[in-house]
Structures are given as structure tokens and as C-alpha cells.
VMD Tcl script that draws the C-alpha trace (Angstrom):
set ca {
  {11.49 34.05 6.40}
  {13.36 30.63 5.86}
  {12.01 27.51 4.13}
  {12.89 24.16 2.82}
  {11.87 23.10 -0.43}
  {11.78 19.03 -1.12}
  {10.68 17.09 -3.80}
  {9.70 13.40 -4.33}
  {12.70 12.24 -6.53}
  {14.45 9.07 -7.40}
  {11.03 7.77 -9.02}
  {11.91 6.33 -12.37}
  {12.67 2.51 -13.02}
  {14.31 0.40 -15.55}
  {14.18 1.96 -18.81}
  {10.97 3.89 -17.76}
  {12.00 7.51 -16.86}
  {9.95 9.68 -14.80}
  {11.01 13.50 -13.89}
  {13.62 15.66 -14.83}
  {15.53 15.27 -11.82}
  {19.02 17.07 -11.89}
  {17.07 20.15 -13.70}
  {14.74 19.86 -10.26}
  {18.24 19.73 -7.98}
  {19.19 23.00 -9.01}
  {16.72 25.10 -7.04}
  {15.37 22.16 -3.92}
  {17.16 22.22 -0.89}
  {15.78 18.33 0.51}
  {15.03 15.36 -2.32}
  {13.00 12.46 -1.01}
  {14.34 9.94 -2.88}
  {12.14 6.66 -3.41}
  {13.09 3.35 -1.80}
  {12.07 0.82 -4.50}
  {8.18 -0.21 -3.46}
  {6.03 2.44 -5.18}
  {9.02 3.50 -7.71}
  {12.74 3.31 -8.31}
  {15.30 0.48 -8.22}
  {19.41 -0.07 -6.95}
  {20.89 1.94 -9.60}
  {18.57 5.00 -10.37}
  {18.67 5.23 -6.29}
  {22.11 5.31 -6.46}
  {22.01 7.80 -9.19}
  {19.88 10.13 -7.71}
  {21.93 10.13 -4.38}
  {24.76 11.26 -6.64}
  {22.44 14.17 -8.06}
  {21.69 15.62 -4.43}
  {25.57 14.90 -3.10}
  {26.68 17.10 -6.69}
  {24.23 20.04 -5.57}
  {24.55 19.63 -2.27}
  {21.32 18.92 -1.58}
  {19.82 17.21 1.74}
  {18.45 13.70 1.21}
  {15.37 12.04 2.75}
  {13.63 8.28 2.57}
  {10.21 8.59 0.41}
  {9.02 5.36 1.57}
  {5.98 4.09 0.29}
  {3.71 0.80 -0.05}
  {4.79 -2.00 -1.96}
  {2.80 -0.59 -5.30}
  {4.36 -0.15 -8.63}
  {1.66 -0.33 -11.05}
  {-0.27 1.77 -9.08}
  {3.01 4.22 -7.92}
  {1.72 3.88 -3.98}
  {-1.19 5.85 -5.08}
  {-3.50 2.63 -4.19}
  {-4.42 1.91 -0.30}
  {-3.10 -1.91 1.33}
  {-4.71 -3.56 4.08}
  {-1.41 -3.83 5.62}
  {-0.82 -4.51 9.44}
  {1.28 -2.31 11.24}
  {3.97 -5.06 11.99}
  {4.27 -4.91 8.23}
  {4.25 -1.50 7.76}
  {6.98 -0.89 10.08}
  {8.93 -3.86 8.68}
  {8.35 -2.79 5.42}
  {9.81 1.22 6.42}
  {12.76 -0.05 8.21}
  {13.79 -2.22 4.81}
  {13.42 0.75 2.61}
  {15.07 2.78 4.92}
  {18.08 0.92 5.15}
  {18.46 0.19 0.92}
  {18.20 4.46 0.93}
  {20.89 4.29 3.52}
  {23.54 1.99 1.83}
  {23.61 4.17 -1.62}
  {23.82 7.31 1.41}
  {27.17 5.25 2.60}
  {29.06 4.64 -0.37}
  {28.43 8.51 -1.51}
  {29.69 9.76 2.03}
  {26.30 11.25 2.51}
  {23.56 11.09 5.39}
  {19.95 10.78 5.88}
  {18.28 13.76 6.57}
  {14.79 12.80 7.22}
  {11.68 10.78 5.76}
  {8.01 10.92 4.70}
  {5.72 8.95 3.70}
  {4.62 8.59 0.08}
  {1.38 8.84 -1.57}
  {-1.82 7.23 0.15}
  {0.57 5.92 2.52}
  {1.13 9.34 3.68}
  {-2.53 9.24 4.51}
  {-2.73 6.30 6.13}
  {-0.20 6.90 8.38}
  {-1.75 10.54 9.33}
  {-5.29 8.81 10.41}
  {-4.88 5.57 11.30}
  {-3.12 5.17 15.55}
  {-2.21 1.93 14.56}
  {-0.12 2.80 11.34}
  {1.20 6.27 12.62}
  {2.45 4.22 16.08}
  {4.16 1.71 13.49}
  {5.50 4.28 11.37}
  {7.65 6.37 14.55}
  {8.88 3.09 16.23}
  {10.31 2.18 12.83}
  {12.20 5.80 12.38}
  {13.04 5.72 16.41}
  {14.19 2.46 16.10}
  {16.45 2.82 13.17}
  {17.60 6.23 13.78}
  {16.08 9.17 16.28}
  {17.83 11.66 14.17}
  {15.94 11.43 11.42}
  {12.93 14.13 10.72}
  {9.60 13.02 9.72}
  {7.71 15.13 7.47}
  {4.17 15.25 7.61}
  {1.15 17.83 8.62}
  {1.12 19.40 11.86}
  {-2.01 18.56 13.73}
  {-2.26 14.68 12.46}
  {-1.79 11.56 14.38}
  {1.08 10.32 13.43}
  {2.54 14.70 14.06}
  {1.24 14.02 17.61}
  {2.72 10.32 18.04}
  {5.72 11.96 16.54}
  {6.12 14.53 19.47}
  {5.24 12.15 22.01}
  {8.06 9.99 20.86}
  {10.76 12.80 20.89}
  {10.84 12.14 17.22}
  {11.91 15.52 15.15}
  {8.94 16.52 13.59}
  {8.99 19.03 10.58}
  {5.32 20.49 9.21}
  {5.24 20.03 5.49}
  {2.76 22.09 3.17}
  {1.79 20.97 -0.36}
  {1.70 23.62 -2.51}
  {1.42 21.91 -5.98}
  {-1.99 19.86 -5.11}
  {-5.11 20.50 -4.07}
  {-6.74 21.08 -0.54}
  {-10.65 20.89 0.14}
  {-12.11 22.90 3.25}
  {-11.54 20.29 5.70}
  {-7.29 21.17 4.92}
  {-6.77 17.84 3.27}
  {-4.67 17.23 0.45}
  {-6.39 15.58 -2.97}
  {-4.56 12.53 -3.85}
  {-4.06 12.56 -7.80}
  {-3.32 9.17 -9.00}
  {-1.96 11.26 -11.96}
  {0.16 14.48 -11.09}
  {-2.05 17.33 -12.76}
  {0.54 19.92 -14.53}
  {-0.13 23.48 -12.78}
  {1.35 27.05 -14.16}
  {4.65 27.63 -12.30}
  {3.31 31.06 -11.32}
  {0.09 29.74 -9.75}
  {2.04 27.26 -7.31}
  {4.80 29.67 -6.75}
  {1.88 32.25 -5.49}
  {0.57 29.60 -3.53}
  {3.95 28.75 -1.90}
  {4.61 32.36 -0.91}
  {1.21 32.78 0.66}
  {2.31 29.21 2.63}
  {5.53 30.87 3.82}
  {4.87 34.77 4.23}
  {0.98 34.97 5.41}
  {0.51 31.05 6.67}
  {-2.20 30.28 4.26}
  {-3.31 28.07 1.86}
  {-6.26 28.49 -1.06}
  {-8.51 25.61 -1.38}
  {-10.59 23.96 -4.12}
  {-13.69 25.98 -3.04}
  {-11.51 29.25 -2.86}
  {-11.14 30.04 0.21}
  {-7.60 30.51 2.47}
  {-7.16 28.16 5.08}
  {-4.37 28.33 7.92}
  {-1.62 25.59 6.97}
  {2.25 25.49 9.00}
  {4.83 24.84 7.28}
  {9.18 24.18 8.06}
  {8.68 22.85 4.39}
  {6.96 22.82 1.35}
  {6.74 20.26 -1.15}
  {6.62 19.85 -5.12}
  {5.99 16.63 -6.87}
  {8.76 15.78 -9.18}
  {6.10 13.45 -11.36}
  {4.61 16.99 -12.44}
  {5.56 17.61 -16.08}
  {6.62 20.80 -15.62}
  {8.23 20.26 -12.42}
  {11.44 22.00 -13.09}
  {9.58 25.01 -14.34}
  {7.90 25.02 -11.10}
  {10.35 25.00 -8.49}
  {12.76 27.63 -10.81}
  {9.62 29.74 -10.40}
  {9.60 29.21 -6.52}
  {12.96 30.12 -6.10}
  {12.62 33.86 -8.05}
  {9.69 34.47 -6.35}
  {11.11 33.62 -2.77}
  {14.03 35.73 -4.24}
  {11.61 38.65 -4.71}
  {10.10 38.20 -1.41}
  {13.38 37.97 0.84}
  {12.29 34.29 1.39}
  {15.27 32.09 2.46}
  {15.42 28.66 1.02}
  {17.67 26.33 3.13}
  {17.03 22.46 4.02}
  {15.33 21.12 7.79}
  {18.94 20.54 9.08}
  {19.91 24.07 8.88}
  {16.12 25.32 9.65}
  {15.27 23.03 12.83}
  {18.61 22.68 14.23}
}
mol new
graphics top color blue
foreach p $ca { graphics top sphere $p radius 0.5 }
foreach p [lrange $ca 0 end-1] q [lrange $ca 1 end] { graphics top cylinder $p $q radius 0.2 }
display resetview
């Protein structure tokens, strides 16, 4: 049993610090580090490349909408055109900091309602994998398995990598609850949740039931409070489990 283990990361700005983020790069093995639309600017992107390159952790593109009062959390009536212009300019300020550190892109994924956007709508999800096949084939897209823009993905020849949430919320239907405010969970309850994810392929939702869910990698929001806490408690319960923690490059090679 081997798993990858990102977080969203990179997501303070100015003065205005948000996460704990080399306390997070200690136990992650991918950081999706934002591009400067829904959070982040030059230097803490530049900082947080450092972070990953010092504990040789695997870096992605968290790219986002143009949002930073409402941290991407907020849905645009964008067009596609814009959307994919918009992910090939983030992508590109991610991979200048990745240049100067002597570091590359691993993968990307979408942030916040974006990430929902993209997994519905044909016209965004078609947007979204011409901008990553245009700019660079080798890059993995996170998302869900079983979504549009998974199956536009594929079609493409784009590397696809199923992601599972394990730190929010997921109703019957298997769809994530977006929190426009991270909700602070026990350590213990999302590292049980995470090892149900990896060893048994399931996932407890809000009703409390377990619903099937794949997963190459799991994700924790670095805006959670406690985040740290959390993933520390991931990694000694994978520990305990024989579960492998190693990032998409390794995994899906």
C-alpha cells in the first residue's frame, strides 16, 4: 500500500500569514503551491518552493480563479478561453520560482470552486487539459476519478492521478463540501478516514455511511488550523498500517 500525500501550500500574502507550512513539509510528499489569483504572491511563492526543494518534497501548480477576498472559494462566470489563459499564466509564474531553485513541476490541480467547475462543466474541463497539454504533457492533473474533466484527461493522454479528500466533507452523491472557511477536524478522525481511503477504498460521508472513493493521492488543506497536527497524525498511522507514503512521480511512473 503506497500513497501520496499533498497539501494546498504557498497560500499566505503580504504580511497576512496563512498555514504553518515548513511544520506541514515534514510529513507531505507533493505541496500544491498557489499561483497568486486566489492566494500568494512572487516572494512567499518563491519561499515555499524553497520549503519543498529543503525536504525534498514534489511540487505542483494550485491554480485557482482570480479571487483573493474570497480565496477562490467564490464561482466566476469565466469563459473557457479565459480559463485556460488564465492556467497557463499561473502555471508559468509557479514555473520560474521552479527554475531558479533547480526544481520541476510535478503536477497541478485545481483550487477551490474552481476544482468544481472544472469537474462538471465540458467546456471548462476541455479548457483546463489543452492548457496543461499545451504547456507541458508531463504534468499530472489531480482531480476525482469518474469526473469530466478525469475523462477529458484520459482522452487527451494527459497523466491523470485520482485524488481523495480526506479532511472535508462528502454527502451521498461522493461530492466534496466546499467550506469557504477550513473547519479544524481532530488529527485522529482524518487520519482514520485517510487509512480507510488507502487500505479498504472507502470514504464516510456526512450521513454516515462508506462510499467507494480511488485514490493515487490524498489531500489535506494547509488553511486547517491544525494542519500540521493532522498530517503528523497521517504519517504514524500509515506507519502503523505498513502504508507507504511516496509522491505521484515515484507512484505512477
Amino acid at each position: 500500500m503506497t500513497i501520496d500525500i499533498n497539501t494546498d501550500m504557498g497560500e499566505s500574502f503580504g504580511r497576512y500569514k496563512l498555514g504553518n507550512d515548513e511544520e506541514v513539509m515534514k510529513y507531505i510528499s507533493s505541496a500544491n503551491i498557489a499561483c497568486g489569483f486566489h492566494a500568494s504572491d512572487p516572494s512567499v511563492m518563491n519561499h515555499t518552493v524553497k520549503l519543498a526543494k529543503k525536504y525534498g518534497v514534489a511540487v505542483g501548480a494550485h491554480t485557482g480563479l482570480r479571487d483573493l477576498q474570497g480565496f477562490g472559494r467564490r464561482e466566476m462566470k469565466i469563459t473557457p478561453e479565459e480559463l485556460k489563459n488564465d492556467t497557463v499564466y499561473q502555471l508559468g509564474a509557479l514555473d520560474a520560482f521552479l527554475k531558479i531553485n533547480n526544481m520541476k513541476m510535478q503536477h497541478v490541480k485545481p483550487h477551490g470552486v474552481l476544482y468544481r467547475m472544472v469537474e462538471q462543466d465540458e467546456g471548462y474541463a476541455e479548457a483546463y487539459v489543452e492548457a496543461v497539454s499545451e504547456y507541458n504533457p508531463e504534468l499530472y492533473i489531480l482531480t476525482e476519478s469518474g469526473t469530466v474533466l478525469w475523462e477529458k484527461g484520459v482522452k487527451a493522454g494527459i497523466r491523470m492521478a485520482a485524488e481523495a479528500l480526506v479532511d472535508l466533507s462528502y454527502d451521498a452523491k461522493g461530492n466534496w463540501v466546499i467550506e469557504r472557511e477550513k473547519k479544524a477536524r481532530t488529527p485522529q478522525e482524518v487520519a482514520d478516514r485517510a487509512v480507510s481511503v488507502v487500505r479498504d477504498g472507502k470514504i464516510p460521508t456526512i450521513e454516515g455511511k462508506l462510499i467507494g472513493v480511488k485514490a493515487d493521492t490524498i489531500c489535506c488543506h494547509g488553511d486547517a488550523p491544525n494542519a500540521a497536527d493532522v498530517v503528523k497524525r497521517i504519517r504514524e498511522e500509515f506507519d502503523k498500517q505498513g502504508i507507504t507514503v511516496a509522491n505521484l512521480s515515484k507512484i505512477l511512473a
